[in-house]
C-alpha positions as CSV (number, residue, x, y, z in Angstrom):
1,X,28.2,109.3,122.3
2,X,28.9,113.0,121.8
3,X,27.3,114.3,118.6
4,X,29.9,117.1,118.2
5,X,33.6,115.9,117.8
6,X,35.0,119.1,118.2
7,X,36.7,119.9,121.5
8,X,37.1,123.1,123.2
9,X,40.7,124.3,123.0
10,X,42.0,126.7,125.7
11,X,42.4,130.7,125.0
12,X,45.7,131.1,126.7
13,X,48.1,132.0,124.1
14,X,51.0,130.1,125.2
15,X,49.0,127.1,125.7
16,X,46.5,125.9,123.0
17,X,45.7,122.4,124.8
18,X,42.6,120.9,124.8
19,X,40.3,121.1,127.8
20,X,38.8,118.2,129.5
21,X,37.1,117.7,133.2
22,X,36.8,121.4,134.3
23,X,37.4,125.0,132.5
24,X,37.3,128.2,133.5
25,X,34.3,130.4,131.0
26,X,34.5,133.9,131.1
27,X,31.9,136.6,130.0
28,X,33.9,137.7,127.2
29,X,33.5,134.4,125.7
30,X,36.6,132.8,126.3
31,X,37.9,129.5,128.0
32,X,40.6,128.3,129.9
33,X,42.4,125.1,130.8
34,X,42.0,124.5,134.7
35,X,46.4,125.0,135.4
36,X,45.8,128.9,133.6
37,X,42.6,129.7,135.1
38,X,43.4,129.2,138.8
39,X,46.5,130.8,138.2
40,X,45.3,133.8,136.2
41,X,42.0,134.5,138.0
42,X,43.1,134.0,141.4
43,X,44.8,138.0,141.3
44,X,42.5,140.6,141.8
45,X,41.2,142.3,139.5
46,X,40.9,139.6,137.0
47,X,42.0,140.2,133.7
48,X,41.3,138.1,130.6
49,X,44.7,136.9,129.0
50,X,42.6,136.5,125.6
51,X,41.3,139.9,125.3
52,X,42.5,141.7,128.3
53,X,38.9,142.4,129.4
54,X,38.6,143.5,133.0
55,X,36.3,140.8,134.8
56,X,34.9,142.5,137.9
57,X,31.6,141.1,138.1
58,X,30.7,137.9,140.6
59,X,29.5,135.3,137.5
60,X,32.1,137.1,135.0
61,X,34.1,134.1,135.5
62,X,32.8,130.8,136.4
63,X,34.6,127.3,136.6
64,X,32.6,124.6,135.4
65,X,32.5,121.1,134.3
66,X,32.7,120.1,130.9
67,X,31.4,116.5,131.4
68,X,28.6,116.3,133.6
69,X,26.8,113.8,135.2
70,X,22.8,113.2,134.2
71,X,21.6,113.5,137.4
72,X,22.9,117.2,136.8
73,X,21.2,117.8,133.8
74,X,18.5,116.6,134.8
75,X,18.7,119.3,137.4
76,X,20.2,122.3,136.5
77,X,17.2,123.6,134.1
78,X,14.3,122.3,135.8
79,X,11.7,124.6,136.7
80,X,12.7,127.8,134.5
81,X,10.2,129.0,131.9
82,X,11.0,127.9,128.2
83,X,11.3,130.8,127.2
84,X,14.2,130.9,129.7
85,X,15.2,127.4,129.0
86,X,15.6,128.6,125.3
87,X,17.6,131.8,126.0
88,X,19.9,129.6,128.4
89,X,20.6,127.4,125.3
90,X,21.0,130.2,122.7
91,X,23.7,131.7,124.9
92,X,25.0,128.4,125.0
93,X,25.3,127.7,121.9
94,X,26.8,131.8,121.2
95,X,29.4,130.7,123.3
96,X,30.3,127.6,121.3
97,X,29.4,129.1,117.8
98,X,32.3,132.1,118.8
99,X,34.8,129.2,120.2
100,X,34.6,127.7,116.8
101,X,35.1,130.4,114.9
102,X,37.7,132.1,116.6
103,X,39.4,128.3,116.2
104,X,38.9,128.8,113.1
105,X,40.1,132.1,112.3
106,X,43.4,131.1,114.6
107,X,43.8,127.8,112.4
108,X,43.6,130.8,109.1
109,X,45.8,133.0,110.2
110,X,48.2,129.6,111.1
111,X,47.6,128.3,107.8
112,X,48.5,131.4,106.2
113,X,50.9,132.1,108.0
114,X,52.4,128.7,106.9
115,X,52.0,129.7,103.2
116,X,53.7,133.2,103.6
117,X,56.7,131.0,105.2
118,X,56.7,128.2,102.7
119,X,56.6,130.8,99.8
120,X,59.5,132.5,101.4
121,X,61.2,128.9,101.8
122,X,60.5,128.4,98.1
123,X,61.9,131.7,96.8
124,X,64.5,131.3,98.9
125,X,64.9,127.8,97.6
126,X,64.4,129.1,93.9
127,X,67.1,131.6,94.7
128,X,69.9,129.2,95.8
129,X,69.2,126.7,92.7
130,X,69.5,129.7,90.5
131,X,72.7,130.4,92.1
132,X,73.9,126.9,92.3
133,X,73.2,126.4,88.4
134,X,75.8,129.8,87.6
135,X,78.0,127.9,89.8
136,X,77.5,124.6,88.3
137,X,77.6,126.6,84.4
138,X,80.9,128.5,85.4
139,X,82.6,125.3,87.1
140,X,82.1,123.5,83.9
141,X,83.2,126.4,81.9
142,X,86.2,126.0,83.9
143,X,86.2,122.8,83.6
144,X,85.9,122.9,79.6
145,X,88.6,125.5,79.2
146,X,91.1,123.3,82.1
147,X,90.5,120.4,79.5
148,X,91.8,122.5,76.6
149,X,94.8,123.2,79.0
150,X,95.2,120.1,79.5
151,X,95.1,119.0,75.4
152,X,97.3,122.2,74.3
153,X,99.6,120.7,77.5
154,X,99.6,117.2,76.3
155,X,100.5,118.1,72.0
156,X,103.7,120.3,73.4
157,X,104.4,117.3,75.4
158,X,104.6,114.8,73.0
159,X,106.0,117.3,70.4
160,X,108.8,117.4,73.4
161,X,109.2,113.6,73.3
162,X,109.6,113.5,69.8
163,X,112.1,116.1,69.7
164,X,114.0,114.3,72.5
165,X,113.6,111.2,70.7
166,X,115.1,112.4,67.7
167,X,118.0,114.0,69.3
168,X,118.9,110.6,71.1
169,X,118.9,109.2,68.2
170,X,121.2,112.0,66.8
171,X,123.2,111.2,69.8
172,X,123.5,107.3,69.2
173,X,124.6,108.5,65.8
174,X,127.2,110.4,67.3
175,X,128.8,108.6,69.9
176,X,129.1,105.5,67.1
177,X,130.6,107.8,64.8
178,X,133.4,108.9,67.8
179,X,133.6,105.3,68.9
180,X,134.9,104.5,65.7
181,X,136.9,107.4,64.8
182,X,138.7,106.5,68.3
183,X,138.9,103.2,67.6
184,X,140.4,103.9,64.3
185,X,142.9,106.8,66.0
186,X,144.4,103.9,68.9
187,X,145.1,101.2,65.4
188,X,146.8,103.9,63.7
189,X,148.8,104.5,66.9
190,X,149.5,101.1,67.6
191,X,150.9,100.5,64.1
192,X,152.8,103.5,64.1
193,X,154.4,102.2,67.1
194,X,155.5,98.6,66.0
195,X,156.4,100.2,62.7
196,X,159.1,102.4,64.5
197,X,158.2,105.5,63.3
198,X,158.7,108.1,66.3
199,X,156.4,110.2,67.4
200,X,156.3,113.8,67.3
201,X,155.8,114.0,71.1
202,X,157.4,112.0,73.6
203,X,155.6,109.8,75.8
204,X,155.6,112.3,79.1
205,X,155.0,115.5,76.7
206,X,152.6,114.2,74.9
207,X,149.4,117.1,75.1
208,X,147.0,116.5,77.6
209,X,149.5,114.6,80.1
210,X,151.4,116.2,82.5
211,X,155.3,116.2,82.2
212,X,156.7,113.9,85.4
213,X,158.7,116.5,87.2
214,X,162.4,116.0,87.8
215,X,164.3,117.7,91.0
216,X,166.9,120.5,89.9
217,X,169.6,121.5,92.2
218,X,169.5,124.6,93.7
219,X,171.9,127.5,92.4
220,X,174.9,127.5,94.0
221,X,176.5,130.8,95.3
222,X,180.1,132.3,94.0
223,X,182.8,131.7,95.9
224,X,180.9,128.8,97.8
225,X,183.8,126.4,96.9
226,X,184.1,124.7,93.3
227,X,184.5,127.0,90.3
228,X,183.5,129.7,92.3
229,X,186.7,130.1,94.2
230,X,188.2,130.9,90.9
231,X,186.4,134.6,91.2
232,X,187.9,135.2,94.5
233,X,191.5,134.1,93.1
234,X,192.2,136.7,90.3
235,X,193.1,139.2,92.2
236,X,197.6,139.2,92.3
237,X,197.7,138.9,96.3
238,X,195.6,135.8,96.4
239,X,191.0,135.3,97.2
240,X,189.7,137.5,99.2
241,X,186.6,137.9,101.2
242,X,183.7,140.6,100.5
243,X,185.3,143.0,103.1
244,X,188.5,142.4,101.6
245,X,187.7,144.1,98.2
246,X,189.4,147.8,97.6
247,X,187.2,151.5,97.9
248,X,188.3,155.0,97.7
249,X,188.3,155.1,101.1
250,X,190.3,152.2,101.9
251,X,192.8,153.4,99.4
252,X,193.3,156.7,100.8
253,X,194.0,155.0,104.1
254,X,196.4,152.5,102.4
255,X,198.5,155.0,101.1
256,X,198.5,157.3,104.1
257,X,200.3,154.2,106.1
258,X,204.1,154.3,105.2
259,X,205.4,151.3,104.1
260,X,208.3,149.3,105.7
């Protein structure tokens, strides 16, 4: 059973997973997953994608395994001095004490980060409910004043019924009183008529009827037969035509012409 549960988590920025079975240390004190350290280290030089630290020397970088067997650490110190067998673990232990707090300071600057973002959100969130409560207050404003519309709207419109009402009524009065003034008017008429008493129009002149129209002959023209002749027959030698009739020049000729 591990007495530590935290886990080494791998220094490549664009990874953050956690490492298991082997890693890749580096002097600079950083680790990597096993996928980013064959691929980074493998160019040469070697560069540190966590701090950019050139890593020329042969045990700058080493690969090793994170879960090793007993036989191997039953091994790996045996034989060295204490005093080496201390310094061994104290560098050990450096190596872990800077994982954890560079975890920690990443997980800080996330975490604040987070807040920065979230207070943003909440102004931002603050801001649009301000907004949305002028628009709510002006809508019912609106909505208020629409309503008065709608009252002032509805008093002329019944003040408009009643008025109508009150002139169909004045026009029910009316149309009785003209029924029966008619009504009255055709009796009259009918007892003028059986009491013989002639009327001042007759029936086809009467005003607002049109007068039936009767055929007239056409004008007859003088001379054209019928009294007409009788124009034509004054003079002493008998009718004559209209080239027949006398003019200063016929005369002249007439008398010019000796008679026989």
């Amino acid at each position: 059973m591990a007495m530590c549960e935290d886990t080494l988590i791998c220094n490549f920025p664009k990874c953050r997973a956690k490492l298991s079975g082997f890693a890749w240390v580096t002097a600079c004190s950083h680790a990597f997953c096993d996928q980013h350290g064959s691929g980074e280290f493998s160019r040469s030089p070697a560069i540190c994608p966590a701090c950019s630290s050139a890593l020329s020397g042969k045990l700058d970088i080493v690969r090793t395994e994170l879960s090793p067997s007993d036989e191997y650490k039953a091994m790996v110190l045996a034989g060295l001095r204490p005093e080496t067998v201390l310094d061994i673990c104290a560098r050990a232990l450096s190596f872990w004490i800077y994982q954890v707090h560079q975890e920690r300071l990443f997980q800080e600057y996330t975490l604040s980060r987070a807040e920065g973002q979230l207070k943003q959100m909440d102004k931002l969130l603050s801001q649009q409910a301000q907004s949305r409560e002028l628009e709510l207050n002006s809508m019912r404003g609106e909505i208020s004043s629409l309503k008065r519309v709608m009252d002032e709207y509805k008093r002329k419109y019944s003040e408009v019924s009643e008025r109508l009402m009150e002139r169909n009524r004045q026009y029910q009065k009316l149309q009785g009183l003209y029924d029966s003034l008619r009504l009255r008017n055709m009796v009259v008429g009918e007892r003028e008529v059986g009491g013989g008493t002639t009327r001042p129009y007759p029936p086809e002149a009467q005003p607002g009827m049109d007068r039936p129209i009767t055929p007239r002959p056409s004008p007859r023209l003088l001379g054209m037969g019928g009294e007409g002749d009788r124009f034509f027959s004054l003079e002493p030698d008998g009718p004559r035509t209209f080239f027949q009739f006398s003019s200063p020049a016929k005369d002249r000729a007439r008398s010019s012409i000796p008679k026989k």
